[in-house]
C-alpha positions as CSV (number, residue, x, y, z in Angstrom):
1,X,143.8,150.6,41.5
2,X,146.9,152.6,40.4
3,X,149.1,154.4,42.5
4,X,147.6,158.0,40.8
5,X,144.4,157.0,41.8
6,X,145.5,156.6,45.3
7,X,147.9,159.4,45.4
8,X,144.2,161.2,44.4
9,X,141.9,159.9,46.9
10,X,144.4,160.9,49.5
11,X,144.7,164.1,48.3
12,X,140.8,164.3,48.2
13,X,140.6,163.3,52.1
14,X,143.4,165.8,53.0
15,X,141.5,168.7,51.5
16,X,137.9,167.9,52.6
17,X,139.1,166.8,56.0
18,X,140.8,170.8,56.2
19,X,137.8,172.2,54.9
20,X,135.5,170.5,57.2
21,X,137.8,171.0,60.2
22,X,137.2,175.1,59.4
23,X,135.1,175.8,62.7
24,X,132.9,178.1,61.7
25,X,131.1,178.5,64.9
26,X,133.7,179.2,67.1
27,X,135.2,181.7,64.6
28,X,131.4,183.3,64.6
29,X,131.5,183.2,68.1
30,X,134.9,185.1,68.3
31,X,133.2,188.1,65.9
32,X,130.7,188.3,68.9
33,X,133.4,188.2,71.5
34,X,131.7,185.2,72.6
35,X,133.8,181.6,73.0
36,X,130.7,179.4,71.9
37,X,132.0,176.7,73.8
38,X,131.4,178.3,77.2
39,X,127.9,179.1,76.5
40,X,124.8,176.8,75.9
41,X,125.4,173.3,75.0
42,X,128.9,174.3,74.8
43,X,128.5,172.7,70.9
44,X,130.5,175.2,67.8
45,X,126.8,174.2,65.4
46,X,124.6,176.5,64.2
47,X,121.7,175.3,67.0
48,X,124.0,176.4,69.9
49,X,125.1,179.6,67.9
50,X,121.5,180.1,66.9
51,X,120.7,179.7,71.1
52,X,123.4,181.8,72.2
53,X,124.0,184.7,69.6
54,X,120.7,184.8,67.7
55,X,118.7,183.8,64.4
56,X,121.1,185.7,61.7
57,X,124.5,183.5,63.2
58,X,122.6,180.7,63.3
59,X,121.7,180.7,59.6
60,X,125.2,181.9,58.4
61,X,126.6,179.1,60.6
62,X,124.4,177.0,59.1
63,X,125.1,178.0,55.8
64,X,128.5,177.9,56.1
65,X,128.9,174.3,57.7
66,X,126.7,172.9,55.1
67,X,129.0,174.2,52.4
68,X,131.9,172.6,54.3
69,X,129.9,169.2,53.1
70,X,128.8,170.2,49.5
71,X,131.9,171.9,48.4
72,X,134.8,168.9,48.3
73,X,131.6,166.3,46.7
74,X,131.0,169.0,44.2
75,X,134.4,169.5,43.6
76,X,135.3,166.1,43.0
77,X,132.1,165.7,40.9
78,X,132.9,167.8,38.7
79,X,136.2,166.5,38.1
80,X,134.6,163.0,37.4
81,X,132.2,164.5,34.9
82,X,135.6,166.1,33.0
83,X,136.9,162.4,33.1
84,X,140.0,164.1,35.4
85,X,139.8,160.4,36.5
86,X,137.5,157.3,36.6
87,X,135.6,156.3,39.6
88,X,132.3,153.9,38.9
89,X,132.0,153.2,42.2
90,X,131.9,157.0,43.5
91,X,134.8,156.6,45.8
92,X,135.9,159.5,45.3
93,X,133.2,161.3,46.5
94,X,132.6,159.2,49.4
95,X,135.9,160.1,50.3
96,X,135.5,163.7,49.9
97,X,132.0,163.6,51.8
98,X,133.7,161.5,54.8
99,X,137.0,163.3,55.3
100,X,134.5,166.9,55.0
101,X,132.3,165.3,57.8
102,X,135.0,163.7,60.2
103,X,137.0,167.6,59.7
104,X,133.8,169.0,60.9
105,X,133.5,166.5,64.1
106,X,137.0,166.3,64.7
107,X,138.6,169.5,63.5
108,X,142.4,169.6,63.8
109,X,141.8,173.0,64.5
110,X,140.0,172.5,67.5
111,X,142.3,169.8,69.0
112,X,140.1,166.6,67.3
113,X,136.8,168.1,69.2
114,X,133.8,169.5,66.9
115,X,130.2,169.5,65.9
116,X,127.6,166.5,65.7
117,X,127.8,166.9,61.9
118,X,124.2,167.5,60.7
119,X,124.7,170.8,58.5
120,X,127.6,169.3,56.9
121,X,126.1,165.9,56.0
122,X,123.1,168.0,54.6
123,X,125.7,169.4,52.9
124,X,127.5,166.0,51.8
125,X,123.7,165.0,50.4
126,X,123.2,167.9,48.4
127,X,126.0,167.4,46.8
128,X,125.4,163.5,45.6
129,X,122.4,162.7,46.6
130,X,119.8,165.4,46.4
131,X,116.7,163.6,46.1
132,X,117.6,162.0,49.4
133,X,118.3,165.4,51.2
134,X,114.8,166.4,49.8
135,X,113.5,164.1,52.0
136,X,115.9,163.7,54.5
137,X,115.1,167.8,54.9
138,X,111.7,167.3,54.6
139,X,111.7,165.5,57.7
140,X,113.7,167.3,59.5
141,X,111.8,170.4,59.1
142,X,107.8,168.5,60.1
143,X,109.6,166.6,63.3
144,X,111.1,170.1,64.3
145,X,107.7,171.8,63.4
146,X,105.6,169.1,65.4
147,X,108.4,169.0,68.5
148,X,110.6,172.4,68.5
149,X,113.4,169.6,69.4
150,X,116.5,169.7,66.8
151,X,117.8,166.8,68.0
152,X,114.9,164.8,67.5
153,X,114.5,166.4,64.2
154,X,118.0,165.6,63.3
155,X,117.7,162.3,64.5
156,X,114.9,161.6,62.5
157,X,116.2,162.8,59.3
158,X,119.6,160.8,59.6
159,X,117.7,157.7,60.3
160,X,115.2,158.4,57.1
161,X,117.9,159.5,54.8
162,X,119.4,155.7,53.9
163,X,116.4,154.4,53.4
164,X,115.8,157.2,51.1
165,X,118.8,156.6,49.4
166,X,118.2,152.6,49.0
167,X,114.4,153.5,47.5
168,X,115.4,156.0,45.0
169,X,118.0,153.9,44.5
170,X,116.0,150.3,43.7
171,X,113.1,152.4,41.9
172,X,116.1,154.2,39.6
173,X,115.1,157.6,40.6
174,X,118.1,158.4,41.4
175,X,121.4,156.1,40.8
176,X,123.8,155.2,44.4
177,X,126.3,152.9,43.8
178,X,126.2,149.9,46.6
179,X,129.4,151.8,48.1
180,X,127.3,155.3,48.3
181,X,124.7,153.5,50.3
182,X,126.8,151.6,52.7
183,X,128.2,154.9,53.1
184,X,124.8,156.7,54.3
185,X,124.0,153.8,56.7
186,X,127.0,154.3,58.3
187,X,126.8,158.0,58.3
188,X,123.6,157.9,59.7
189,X,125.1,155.5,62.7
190,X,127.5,157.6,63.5
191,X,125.3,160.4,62.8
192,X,122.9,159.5,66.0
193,X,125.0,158.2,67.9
194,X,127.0,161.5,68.1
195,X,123.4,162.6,69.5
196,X,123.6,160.1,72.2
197,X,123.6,162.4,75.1
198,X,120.3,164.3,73.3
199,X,118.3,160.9,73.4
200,X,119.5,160.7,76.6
201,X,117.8,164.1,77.3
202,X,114.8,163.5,75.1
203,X,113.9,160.1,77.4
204,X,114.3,162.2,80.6
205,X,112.3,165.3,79.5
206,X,115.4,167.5,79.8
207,X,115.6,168.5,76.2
208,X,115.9,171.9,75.5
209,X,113.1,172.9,72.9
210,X,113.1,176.0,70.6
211,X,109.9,178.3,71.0
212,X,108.1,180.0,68.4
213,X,110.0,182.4,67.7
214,X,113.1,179.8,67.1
215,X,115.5,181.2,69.5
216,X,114.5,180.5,73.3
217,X,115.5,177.3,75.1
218,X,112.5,176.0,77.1
C-alpha cells in the first residue's frame, strides 16, 4: 500500500465522516422551531421526526440521511470506475460507507451523539450493494407492514441484509469482495445493537407502534 493510497483513504473517511455527521433532523427540527431531541424518543431520525413533526419531514429526513450513506460510496465508485486509483478489495468504499455511517451516529456536530444509522446504511447499500438493499428493503417494509414497529422492522432488515450479501455473493449475482461482507456483518452488529434499548421495549410490550395512518404512536 503506498503512502497516496493512504493519504486517499484518509481523505475518503474525513469527507464521508462530515457528510454523515450533517444532522439533518435536528436542522429539520429547527425549521419547525422544534429541538427534536426534546420531543419523542428524543432520536434526530426520520421515525422520531416523522412522530413528532409529521409524514412530509419524515420522508425528507429520510431522504436526506440516506443520501448521507449513498453519496461518499458513489462518489468513490465512480472514481474507481475512472481508474483515479486501484482498489480490488473495495476498501475504499468500505471506508467511505463506514466513516458516512459513524458521522451519522456520532456527528461531530452534535457533540459525538446521533442517529441509530438505518437511513444511512440503506443508503451505504444502495450505493454498493443494491441487490442486497432490495431485500434488505423488502423486509423492512413486510415486518413494518405485519407489526407497525420500525424497530423491529429495522432490526429485521439489518439482520437479513449480510446474509443477503454472502448469497448473492456465492451464487455470483452480485460480486462482494470477502472485505465488503465482513463489513456488512459488522454493520449489521452494530447496527442492532444501537437498537438495544428497542428490543428492550419490544420484550416488555412498551414499543411504540405506528397506526394506519403512519404517524400516531400507540
Amino acid at each position: 500500500m503506498t503512502t497516496n493510497t493512504i493519504i486517499a483513504y484518509i481523505l475518503i473517511f474525513l469527507v464521508s465522516y462530515s457528510i454523515g455527521s450533517i444532522p439533518w433532523g435536528y436542522l429539520i427540527g429547527k425549521i419547525y422551531g422544534i429541538d427534536i431531541r426534546t420531543v419523542g424518543s428524543g432520536n434526530i431520525g426520520a421515525t422520531n421526526v416523522t412522530r413528532s413533526l409529521g409524514k412530509l419531514p419524515g420522508r425528507i429526513c429520510f431522504v436526506l440521511d440516506m443520501l448521507k450513506g449513498f453519496l461518499p460510496v458513489l462518489i468513490v465508485s465512480i472514481m474507481l470506475r475512472k481508474k483515479i486509483f486501484e482498489d480490488p478489495q473495495q476498501f475504499a468504499q468500505i471506508i467511505a460507507a463506514g466513516g458516512a455511517v459513524l458521522g451519522h451516529m456520532f456527528s461531530i456536530f452534535m457533540k459525538f451523539r446521533g442517529g441509530k444509522g438505518i437511513s444511512t446504511i440503506f443508503g451505504v447499500l444502495l450505493g454498493f450493494s443494491p441487490w442486497s438493499f432490495l431485500v434488505a428493503g423488502g423486509v423492512w417494509v413486510l415486518v413494518f407492514l405485519v407489526s407497525r414497529y420500525v424497530s423491529m422492522a429495522s432490526i429485521a432488515a439489518c439482520a437479513v441484509l449480510p446474509v443477503a450479501a454472502t448469497i448473492f455473493t456465492i451464487t455470483k449475482i452480485y460480486y462482494h469482495s470477502i472485505w465488503v461482507l465482513i463489513f456488512l456483518y459488522l454493520l449489521s452488529i452494530i447496527a442492532i445493537v444501537r437498537h438495544s434499548s428497542n428490543i428492550r421495549r419490544l420484550i416488555n410490550g412498551a414499543e411504540n407502534r405506528f397506526d394506519k395512518k403512519g404517524t400516531k404512536e400507540l
